[in-house]
Biopython code that builds the backbone (N, CA, C, O; Angstrom):
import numpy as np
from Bio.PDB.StructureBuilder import StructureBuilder

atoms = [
    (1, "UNK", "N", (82.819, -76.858, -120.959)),
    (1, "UNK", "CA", (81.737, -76.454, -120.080)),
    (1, "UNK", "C", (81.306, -75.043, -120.474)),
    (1, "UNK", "O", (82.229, -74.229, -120.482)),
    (2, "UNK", "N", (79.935, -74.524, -120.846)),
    (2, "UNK", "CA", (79.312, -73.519, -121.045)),
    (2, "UNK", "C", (80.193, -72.709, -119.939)),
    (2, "UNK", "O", (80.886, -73.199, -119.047)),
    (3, "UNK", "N", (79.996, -71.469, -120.213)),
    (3, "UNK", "CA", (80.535, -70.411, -119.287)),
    (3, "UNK", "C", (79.539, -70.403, -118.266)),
    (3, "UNK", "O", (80.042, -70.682, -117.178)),
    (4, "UNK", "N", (77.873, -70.110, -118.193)),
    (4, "UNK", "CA", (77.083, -70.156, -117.371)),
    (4, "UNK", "C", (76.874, -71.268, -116.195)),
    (4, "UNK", "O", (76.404, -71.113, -115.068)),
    (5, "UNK", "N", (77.429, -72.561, -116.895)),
    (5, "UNK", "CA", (78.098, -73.309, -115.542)),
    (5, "UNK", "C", (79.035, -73.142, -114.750)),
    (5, "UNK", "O", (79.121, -73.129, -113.522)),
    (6, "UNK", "N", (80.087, -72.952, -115.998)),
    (6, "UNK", "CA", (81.527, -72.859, -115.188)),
    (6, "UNK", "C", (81.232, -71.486, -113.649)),
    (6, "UNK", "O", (81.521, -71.674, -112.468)),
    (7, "UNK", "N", (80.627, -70.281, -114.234)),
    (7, "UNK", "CA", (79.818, -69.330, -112.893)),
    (7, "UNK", "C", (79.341, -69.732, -112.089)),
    (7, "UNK", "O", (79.460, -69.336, -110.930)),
    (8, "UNK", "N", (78.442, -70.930, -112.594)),
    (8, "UNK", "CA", (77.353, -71.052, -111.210)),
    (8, "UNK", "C", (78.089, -71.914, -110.525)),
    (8, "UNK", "O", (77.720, -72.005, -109.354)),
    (9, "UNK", "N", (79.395, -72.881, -110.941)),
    (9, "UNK", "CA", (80.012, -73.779, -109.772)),
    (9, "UNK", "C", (80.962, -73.048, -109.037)),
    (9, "UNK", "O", (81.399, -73.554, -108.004)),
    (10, "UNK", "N", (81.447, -71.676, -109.485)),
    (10, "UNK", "CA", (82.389, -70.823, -108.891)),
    (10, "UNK", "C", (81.837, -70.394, -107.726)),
    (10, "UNK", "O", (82.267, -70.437, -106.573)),
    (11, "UNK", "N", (80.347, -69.777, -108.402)),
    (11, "UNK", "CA", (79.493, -69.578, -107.205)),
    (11, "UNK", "C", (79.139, -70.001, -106.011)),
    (11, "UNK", "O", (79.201, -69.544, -104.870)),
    (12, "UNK", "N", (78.730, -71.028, -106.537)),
    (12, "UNK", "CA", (78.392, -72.141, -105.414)),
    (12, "UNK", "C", (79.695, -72.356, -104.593)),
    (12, "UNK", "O", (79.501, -72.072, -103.411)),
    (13, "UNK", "N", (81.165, -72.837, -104.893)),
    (13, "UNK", "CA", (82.486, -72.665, -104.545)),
    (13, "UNK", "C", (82.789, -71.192, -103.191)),
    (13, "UNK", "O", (83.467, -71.346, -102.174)),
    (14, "UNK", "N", (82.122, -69.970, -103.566)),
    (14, "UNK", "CA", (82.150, -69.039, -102.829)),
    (14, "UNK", "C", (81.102, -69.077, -101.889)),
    (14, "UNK", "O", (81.174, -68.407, -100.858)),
    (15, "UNK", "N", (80.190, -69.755, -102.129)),
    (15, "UNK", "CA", (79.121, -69.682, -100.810)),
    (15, "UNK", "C", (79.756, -70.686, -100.077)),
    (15, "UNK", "O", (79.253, -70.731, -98.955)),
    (16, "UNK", "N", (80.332, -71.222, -100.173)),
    (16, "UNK", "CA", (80.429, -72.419, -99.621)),
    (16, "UNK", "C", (81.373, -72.220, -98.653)),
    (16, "UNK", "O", (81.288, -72.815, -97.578)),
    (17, "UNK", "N", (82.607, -71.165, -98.989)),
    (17, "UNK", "CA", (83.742, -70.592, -98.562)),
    (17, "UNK", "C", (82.919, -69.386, -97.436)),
    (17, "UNK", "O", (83.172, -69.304, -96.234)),
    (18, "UNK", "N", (82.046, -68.647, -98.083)),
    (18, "UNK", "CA", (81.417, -68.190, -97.242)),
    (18, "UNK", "C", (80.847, -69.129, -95.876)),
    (18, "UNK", "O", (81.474, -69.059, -94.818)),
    (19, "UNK", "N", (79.867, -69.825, -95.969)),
    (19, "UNK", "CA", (79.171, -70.225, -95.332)),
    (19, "UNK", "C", (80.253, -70.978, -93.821)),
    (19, "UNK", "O", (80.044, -70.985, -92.607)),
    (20, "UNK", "N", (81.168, -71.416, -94.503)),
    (20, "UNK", "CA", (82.144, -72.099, -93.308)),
    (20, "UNK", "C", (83.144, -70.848, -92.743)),
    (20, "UNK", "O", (83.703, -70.911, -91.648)),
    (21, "UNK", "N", (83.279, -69.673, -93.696)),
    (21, "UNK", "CA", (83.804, -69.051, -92.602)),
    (21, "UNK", "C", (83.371, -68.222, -91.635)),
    (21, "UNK", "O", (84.088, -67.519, -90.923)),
    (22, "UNK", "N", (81.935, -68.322, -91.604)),
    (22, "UNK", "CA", (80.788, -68.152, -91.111)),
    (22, "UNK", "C", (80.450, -69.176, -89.712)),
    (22, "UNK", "O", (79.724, -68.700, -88.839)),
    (23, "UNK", "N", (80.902, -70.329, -89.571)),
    (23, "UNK", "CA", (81.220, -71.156, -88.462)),
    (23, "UNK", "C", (79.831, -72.179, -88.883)),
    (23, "UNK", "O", (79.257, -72.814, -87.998)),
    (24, "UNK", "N", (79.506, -72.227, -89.945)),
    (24, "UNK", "CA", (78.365, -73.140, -90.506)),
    (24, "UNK", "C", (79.299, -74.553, -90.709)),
    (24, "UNK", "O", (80.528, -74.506, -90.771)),
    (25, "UNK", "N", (78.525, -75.803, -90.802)),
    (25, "UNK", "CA", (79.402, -76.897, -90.968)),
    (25, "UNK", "C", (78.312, -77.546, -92.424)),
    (25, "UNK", "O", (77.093, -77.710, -92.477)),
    (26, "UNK", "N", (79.510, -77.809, -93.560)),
    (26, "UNK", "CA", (78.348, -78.113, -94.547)),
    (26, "UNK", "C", (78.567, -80.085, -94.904)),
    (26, "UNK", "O", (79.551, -80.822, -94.836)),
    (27, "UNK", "N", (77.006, -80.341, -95.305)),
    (27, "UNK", "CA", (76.712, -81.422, -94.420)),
    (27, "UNK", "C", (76.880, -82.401, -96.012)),
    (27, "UNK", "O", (77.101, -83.610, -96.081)),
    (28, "UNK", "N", (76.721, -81.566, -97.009)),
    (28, "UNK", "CA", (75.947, -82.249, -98.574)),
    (28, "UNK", "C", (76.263, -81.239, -99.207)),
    (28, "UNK", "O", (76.210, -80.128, -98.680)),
    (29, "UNK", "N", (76.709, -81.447, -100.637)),
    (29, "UNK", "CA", (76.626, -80.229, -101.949)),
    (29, "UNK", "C", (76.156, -81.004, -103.027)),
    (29, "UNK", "O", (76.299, -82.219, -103.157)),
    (30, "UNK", "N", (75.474, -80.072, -103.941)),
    (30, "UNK", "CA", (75.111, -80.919, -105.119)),
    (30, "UNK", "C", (74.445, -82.381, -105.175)),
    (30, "UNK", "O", (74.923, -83.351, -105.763)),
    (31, "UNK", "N", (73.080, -82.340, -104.346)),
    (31, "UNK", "CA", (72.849, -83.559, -103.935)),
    (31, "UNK", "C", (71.576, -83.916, -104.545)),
    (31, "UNK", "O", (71.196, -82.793, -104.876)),
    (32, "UNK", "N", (70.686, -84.690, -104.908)),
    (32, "UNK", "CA", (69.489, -84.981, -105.536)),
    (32, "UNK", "C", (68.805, -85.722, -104.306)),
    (32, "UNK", "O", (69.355, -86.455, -103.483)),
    (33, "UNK", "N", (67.605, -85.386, -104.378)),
    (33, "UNK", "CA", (66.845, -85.541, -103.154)),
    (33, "UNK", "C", (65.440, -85.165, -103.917)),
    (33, "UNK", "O", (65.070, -84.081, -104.367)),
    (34, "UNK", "N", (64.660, -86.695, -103.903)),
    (34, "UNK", "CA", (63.522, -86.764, -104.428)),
    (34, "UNK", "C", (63.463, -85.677, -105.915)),
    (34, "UNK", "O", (62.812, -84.641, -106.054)),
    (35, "UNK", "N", (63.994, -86.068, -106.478)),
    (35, "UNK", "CA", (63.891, -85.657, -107.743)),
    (35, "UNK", "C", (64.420, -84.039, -107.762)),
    (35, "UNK", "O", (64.323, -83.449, -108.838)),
    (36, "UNK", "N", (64.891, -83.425, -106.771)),
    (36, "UNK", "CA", (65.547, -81.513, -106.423)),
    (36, "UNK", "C", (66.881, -81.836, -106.543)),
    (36, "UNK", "O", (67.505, -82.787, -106.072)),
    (37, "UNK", "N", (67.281, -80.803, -107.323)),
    (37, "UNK", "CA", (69.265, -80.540, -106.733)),
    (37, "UNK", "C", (68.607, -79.824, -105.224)),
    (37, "UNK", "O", (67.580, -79.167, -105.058)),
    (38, "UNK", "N", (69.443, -80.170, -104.455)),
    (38, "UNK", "CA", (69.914, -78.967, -103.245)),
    (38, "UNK", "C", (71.078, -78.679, -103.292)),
    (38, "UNK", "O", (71.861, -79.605, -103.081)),
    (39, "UNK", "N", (71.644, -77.319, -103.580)),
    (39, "UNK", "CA", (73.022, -77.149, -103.856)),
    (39, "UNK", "C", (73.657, -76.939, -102.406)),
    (39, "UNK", "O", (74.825, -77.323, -102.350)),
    (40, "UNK", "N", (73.196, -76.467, -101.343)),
    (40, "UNK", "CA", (73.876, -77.255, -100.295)),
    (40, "UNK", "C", (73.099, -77.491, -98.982)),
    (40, "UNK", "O", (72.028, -76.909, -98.809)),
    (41, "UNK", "N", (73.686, -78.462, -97.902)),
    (41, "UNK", "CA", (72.754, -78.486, -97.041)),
    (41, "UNK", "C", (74.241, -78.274, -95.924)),
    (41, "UNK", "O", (75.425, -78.595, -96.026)),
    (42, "UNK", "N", (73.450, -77.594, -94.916)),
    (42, "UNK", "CA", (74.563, -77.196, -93.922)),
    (42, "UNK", "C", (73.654, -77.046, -92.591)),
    (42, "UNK", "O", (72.433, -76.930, -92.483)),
    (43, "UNK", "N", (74.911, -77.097, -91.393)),
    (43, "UNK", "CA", (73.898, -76.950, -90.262)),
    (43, "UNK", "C", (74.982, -75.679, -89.470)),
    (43, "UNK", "O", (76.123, -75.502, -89.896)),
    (44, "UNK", "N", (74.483, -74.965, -88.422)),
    (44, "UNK", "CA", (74.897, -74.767, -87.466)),
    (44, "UNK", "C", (74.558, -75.015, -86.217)),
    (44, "UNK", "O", (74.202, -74.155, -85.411)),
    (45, "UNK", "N", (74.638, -76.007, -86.037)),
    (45, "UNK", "CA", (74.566, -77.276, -84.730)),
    (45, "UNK", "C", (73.010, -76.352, -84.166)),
    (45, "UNK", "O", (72.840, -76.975, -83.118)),
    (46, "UNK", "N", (72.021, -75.478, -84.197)),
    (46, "UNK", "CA", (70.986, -75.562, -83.606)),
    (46, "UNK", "C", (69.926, -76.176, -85.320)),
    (46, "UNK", "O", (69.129, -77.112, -85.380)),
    (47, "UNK", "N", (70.194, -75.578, -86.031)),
    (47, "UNK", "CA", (69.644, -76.137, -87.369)),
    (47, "UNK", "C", (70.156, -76.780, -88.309)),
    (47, "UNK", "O", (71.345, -77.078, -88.418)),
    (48, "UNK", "N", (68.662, -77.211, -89.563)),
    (48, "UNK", "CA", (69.646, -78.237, -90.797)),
    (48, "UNK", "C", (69.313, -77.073, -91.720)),
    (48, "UNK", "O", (68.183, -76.774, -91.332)),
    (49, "UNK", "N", (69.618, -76.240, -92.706)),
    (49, "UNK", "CA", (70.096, -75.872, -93.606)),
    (49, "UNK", "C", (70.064, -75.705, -94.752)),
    (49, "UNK", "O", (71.128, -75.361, -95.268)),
    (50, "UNK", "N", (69.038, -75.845, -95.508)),
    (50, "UNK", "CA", (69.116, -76.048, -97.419)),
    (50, "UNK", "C", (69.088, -74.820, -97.702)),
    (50, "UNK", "O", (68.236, -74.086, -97.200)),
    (51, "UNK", "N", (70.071, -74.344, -98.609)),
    (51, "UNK", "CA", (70.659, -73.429, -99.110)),
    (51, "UNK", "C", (70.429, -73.343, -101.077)),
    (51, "UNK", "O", (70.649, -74.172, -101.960)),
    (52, "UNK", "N", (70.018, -72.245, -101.094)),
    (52, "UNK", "CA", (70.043, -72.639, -102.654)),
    (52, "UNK", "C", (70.721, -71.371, -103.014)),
    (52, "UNK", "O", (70.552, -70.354, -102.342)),
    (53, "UNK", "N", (71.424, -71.406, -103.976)),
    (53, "UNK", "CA", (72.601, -70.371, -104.793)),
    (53, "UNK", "C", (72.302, -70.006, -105.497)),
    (53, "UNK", "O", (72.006, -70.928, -106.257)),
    (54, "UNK", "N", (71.994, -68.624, -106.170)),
    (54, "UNK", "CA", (71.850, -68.221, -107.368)),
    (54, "UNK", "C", (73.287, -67.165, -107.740)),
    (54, "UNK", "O", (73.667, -66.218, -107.052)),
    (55, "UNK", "N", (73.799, -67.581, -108.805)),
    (55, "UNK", "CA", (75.110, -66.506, -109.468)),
    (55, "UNK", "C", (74.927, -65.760, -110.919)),
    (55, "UNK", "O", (74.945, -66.317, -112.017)),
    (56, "UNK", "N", (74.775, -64.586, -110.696)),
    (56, "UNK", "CA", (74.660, -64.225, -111.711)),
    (56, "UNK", "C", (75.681, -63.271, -112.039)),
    (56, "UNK", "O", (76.679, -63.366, -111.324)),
    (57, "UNK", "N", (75.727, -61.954, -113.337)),
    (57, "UNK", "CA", (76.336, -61.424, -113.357)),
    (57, "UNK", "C", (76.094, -60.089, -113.346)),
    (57, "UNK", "O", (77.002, -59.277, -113.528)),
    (58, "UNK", "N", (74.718, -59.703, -113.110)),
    (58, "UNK", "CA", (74.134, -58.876, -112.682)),
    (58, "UNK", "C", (72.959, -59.134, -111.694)),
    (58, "UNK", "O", (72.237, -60.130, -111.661)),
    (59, "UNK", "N", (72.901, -57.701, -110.655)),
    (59, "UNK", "CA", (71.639, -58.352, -109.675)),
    (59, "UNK", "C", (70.207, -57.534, -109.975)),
    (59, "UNK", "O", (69.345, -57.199, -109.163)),
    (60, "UNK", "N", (70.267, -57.276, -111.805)),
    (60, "UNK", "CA", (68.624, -56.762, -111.859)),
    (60, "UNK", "C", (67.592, -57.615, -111.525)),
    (60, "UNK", "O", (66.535, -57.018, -111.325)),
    (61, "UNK", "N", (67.548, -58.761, -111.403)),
    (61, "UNK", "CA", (66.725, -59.753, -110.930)),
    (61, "UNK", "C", (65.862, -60.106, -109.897)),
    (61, "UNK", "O", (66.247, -60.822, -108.973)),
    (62, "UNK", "N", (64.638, -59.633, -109.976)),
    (62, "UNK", "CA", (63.706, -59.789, -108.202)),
    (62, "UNK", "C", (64.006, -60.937, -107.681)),
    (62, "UNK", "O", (64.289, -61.929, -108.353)),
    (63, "UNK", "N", (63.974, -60.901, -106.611)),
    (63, "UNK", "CA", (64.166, -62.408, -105.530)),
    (63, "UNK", "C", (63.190, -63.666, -106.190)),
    (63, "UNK", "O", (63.556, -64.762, -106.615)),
    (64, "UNK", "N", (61.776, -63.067, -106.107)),
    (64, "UNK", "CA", (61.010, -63.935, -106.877)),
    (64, "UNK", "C", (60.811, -64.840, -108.098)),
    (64, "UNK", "O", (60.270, -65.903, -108.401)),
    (65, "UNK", "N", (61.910, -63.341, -108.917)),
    (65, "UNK", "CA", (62.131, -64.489, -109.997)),
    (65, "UNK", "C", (63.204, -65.781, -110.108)),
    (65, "UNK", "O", (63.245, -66.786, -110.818)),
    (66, "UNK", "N", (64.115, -65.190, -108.957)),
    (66, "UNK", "CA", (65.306, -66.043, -108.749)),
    (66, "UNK", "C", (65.034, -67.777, -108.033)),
    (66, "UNK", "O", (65.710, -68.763, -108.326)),
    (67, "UNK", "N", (64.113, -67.750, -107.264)),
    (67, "UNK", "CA", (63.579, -68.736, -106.762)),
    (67, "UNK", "C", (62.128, -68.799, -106.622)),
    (67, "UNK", "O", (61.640, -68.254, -105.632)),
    (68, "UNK", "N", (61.214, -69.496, -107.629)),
    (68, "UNK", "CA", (59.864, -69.353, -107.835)),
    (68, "UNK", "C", (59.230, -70.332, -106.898)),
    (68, "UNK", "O", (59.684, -71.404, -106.498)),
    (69, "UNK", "N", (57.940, -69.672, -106.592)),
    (69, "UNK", "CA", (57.241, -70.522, -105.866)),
    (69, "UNK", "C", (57.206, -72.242, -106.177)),
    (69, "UNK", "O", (57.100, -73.224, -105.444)),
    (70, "UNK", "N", (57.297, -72.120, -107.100)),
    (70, "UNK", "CA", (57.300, -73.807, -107.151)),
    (70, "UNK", "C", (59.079, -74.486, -106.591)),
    (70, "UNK", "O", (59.430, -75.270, -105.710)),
    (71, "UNK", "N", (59.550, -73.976, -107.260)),
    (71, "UNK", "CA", (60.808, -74.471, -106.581)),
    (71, "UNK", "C", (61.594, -74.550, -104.940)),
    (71, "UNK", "O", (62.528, -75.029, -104.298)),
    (72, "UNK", "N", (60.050, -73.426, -104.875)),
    (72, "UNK", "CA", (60.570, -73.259, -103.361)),
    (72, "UNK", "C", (59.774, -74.489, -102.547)),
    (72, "UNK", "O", (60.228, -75.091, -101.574)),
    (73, "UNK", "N", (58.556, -74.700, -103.145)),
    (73, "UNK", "CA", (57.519, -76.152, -102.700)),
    (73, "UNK", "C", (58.458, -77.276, -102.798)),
    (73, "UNK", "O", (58.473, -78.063, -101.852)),
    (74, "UNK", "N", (59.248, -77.477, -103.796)),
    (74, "UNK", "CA", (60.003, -78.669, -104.530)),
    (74, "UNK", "C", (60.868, -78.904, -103.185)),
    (74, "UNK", "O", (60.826, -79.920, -102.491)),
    (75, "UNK", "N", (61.655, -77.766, -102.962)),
    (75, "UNK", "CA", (62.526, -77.813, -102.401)),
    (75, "UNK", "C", (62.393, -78.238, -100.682)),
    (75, "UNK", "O", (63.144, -78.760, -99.857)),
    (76, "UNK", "N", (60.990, -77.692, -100.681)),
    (76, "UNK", "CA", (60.429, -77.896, -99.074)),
    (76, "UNK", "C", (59.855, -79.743, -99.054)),
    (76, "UNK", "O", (59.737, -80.476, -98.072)),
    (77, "UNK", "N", (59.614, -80.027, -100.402)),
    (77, "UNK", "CA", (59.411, -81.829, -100.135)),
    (77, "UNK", "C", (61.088, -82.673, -100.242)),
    (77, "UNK", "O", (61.618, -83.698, -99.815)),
    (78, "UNK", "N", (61.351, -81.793, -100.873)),
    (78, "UNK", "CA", (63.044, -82.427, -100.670)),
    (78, "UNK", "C", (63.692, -82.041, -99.304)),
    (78, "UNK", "O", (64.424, -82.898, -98.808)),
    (79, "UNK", "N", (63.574, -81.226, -98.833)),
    (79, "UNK", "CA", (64.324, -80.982, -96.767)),
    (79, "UNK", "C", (63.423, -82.243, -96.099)),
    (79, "UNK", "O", (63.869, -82.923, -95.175)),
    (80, "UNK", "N", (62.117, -82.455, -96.685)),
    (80, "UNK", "CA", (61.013, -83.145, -95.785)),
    (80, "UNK", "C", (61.586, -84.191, -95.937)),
    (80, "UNK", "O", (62.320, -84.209, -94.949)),
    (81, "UNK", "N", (61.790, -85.156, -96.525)),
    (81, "UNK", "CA", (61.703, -86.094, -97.413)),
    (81, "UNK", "C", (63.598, -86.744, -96.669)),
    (81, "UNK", "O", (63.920, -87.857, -96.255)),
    (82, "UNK", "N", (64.363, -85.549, -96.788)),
    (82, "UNK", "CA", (66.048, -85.601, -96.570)),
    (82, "UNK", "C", (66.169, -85.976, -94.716)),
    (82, "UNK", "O", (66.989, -86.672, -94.117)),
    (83, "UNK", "N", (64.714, -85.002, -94.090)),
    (83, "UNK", "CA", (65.161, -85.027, -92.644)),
    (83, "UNK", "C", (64.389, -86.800, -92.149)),
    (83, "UNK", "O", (64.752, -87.525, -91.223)),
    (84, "UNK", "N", (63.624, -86.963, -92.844)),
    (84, "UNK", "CA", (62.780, -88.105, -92.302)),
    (84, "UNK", "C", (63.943, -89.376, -93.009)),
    (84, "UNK", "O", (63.887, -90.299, -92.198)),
    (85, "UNK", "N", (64.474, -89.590, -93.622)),
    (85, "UNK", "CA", (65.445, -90.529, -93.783)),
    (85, "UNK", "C", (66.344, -90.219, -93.186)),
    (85, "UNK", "O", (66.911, -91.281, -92.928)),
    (86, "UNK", "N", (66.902, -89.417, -92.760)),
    (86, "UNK", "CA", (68.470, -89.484, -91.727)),
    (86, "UNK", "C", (67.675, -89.268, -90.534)),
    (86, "UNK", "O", (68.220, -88.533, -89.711)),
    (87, "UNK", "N", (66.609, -89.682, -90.245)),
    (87, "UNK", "CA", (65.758, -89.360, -88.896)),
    (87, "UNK", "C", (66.745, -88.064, -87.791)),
    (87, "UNK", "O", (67.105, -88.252, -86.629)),
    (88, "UNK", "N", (66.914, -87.119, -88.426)),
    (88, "UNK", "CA", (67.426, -85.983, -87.991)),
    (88, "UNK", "C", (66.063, -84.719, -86.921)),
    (88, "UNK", "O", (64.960, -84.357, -87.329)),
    (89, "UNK", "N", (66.508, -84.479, -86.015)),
    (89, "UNK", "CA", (65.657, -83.697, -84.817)),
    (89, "UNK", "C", (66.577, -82.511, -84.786)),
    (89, "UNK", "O", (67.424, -82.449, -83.895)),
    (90, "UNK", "N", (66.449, -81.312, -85.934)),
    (90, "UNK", "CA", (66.955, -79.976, -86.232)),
    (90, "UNK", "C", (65.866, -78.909, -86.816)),
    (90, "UNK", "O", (65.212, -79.112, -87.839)),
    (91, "UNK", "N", (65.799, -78.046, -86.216)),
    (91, "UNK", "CA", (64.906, -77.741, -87.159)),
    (91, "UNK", "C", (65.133, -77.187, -88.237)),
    (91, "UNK", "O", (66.358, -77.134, -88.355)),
    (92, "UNK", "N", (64.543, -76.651, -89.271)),
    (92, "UNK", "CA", (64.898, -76.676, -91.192)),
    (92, "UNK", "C", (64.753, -75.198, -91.070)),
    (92, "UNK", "O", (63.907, -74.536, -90.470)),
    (93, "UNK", "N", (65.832, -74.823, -91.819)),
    (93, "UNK", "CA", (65.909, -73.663, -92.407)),
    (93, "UNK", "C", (66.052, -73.722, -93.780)),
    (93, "UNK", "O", (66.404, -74.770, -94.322)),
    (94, "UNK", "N", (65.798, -72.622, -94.461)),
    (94, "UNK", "CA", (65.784, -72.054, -96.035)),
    (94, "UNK", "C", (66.448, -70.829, -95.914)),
    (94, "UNK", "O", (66.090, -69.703, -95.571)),
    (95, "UNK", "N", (67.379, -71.269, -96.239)),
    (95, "UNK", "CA", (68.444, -69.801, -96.938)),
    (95, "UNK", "C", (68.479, -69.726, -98.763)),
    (95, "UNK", "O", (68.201, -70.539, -99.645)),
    (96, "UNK", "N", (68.919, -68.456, -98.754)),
    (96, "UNK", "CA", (68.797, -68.203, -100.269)),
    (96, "UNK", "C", (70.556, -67.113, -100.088)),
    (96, "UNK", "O", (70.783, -66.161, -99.340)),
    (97, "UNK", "N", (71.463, -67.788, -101.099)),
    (97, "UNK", "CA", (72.962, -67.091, -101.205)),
    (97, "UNK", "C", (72.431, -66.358, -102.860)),
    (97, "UNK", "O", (71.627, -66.734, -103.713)),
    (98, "UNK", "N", (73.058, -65.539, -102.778)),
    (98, "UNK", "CA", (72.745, -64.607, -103.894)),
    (98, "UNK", "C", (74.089, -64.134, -104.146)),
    (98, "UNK", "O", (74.541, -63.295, -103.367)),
    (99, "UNK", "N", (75.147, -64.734, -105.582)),
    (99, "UNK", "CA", (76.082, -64.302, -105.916)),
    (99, "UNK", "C", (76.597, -63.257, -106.952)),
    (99, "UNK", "O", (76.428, -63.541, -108.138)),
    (100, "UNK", "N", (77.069, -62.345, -106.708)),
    (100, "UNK", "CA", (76.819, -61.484, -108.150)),
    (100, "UNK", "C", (78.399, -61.423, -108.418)),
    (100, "UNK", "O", (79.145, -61.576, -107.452)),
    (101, "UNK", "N", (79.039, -61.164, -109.937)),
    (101, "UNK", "CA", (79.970, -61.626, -110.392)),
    (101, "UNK", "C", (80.377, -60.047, -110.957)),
    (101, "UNK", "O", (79.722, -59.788, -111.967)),
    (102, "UNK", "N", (81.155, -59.109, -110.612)),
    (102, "UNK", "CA", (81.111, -58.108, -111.273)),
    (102, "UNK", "C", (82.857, -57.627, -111.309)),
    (102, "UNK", "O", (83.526, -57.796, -110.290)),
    (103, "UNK", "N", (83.240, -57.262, -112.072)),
    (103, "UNK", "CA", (84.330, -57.014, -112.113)),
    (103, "UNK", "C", (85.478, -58.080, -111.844)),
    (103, "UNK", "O", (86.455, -57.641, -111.237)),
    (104, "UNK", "N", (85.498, -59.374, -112.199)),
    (104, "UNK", "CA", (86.243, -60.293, -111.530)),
    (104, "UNK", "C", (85.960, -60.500, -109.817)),
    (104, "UNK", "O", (86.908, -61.032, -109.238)),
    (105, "UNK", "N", (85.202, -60.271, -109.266)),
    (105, "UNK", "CA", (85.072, -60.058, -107.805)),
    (105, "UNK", "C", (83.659, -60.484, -107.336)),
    (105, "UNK", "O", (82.749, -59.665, -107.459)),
    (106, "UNK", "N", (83.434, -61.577, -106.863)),
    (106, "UNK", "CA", (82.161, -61.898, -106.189)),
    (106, "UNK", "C", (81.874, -61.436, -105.373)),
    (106, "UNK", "O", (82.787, -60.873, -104.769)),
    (107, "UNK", "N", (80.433, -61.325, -104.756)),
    (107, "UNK", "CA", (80.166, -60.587, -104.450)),
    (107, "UNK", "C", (78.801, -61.102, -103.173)),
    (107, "UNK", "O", (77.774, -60.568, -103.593)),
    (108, "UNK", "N", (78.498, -61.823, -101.979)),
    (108, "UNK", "CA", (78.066, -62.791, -101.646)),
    (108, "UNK", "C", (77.013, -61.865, -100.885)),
    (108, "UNK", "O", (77.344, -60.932, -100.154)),
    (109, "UNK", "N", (75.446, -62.321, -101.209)),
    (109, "UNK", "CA", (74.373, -61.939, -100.503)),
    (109, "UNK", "C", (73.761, -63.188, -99.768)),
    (109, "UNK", "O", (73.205, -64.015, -100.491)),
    (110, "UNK", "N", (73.811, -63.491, -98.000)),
    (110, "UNK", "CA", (73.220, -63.793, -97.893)),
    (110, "UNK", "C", (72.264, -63.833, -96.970)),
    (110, "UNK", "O", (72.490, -63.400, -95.840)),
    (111, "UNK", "N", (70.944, -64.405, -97.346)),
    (111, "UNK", "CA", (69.170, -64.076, -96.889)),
    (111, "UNK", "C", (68.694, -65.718, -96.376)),
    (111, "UNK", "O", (68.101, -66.651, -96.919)),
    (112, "UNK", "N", (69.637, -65.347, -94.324)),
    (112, "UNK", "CA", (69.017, -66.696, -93.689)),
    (112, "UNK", "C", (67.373, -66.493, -93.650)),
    (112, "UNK", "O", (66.738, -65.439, -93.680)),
    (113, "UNK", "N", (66.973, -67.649, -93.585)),
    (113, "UNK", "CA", (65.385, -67.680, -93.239)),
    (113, "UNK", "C", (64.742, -67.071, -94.527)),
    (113, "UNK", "O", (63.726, -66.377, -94.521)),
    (114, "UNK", "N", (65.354, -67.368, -95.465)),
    (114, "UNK", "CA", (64.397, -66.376, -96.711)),
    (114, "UNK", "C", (63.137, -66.880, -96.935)),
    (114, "UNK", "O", (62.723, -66.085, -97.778)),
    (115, "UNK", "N", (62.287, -67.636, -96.752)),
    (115, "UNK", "CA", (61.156, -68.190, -96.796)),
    (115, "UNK", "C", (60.904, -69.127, -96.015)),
    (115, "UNK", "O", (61.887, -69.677, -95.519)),
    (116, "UNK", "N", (59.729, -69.564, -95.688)),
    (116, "UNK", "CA", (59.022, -70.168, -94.821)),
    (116, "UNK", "C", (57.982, -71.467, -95.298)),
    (116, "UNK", "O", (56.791, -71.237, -95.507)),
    (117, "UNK", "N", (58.499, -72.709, -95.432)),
    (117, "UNK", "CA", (57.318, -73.318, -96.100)),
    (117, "UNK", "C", (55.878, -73.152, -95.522)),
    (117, "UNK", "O", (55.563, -72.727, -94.411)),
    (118, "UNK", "N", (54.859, -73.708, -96.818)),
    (118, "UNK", "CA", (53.655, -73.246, -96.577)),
    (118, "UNK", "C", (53.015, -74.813, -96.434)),
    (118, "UNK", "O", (53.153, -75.205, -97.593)),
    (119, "UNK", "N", (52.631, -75.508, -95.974)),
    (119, "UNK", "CA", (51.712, -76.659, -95.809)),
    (119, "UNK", "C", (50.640, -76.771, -96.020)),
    (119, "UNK", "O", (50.075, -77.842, -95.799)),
]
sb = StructureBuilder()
sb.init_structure("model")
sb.init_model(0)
sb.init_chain("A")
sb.init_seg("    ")
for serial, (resi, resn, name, xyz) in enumerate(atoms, 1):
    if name == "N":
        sb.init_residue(resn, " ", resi, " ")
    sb.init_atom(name, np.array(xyz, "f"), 0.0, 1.0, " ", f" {name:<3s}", serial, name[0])
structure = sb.get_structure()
């Protein structure tokens, strides 16, 4: 496995650790949904959750470039698409976990509500 995977599943591994000890309950990881990964979907019993991870090993990186408008559209027909088949009544959130890898030591940013779909 490339090293740049083997990171981003560590990553994902630490949000995940994050997110539940956080009192979040996670629902799906690594899931394909209308043609999107969602790397995770989680709720805390008032909302549903899609979470997307970015790990890197430095955080020079704008937010924007980390999750581009299109992926963020992609991602808003994949929650659509996920809540209308489990006929689920939550309302949708978009979080963005931001992992940075520095010194052997992760390092967990995370930005509930980071965007807002646009219709």
């Amino acid at each position: 496995m490339a090293y740049h995977n083997y990171l981003g599943k560590k990553g994902e591994q630490q949000a995940v650790n994050y997110l539940t000890a956080n009192g979040y309950r996670i629902l799906e990881r690594n899931i394909r949904i209308y043609g999107v990964e969602v790397d995770i979907i989680a709720t805390d019993e008032k909302n549903l959750i899609f979470v997307e991870v970015k790990t890197r090993t430095n955080n020079l990186v704008p937010f924007d470039k980390l999750l581009s408008k299109a992926q963020r559209q992609r991602l808003v027909k994949a929650a659509d698409f996920y809540v209308r088949s489990k006929q689920l009544d939550l309302d949708v959130r978009f979080d963005f976990i931001f992992v940075s890898h520095k010194n052997h030591k992760f390092v967990i940013e995370h930005y509930p509500d980071a965007f807002h779909p646009t219709w």
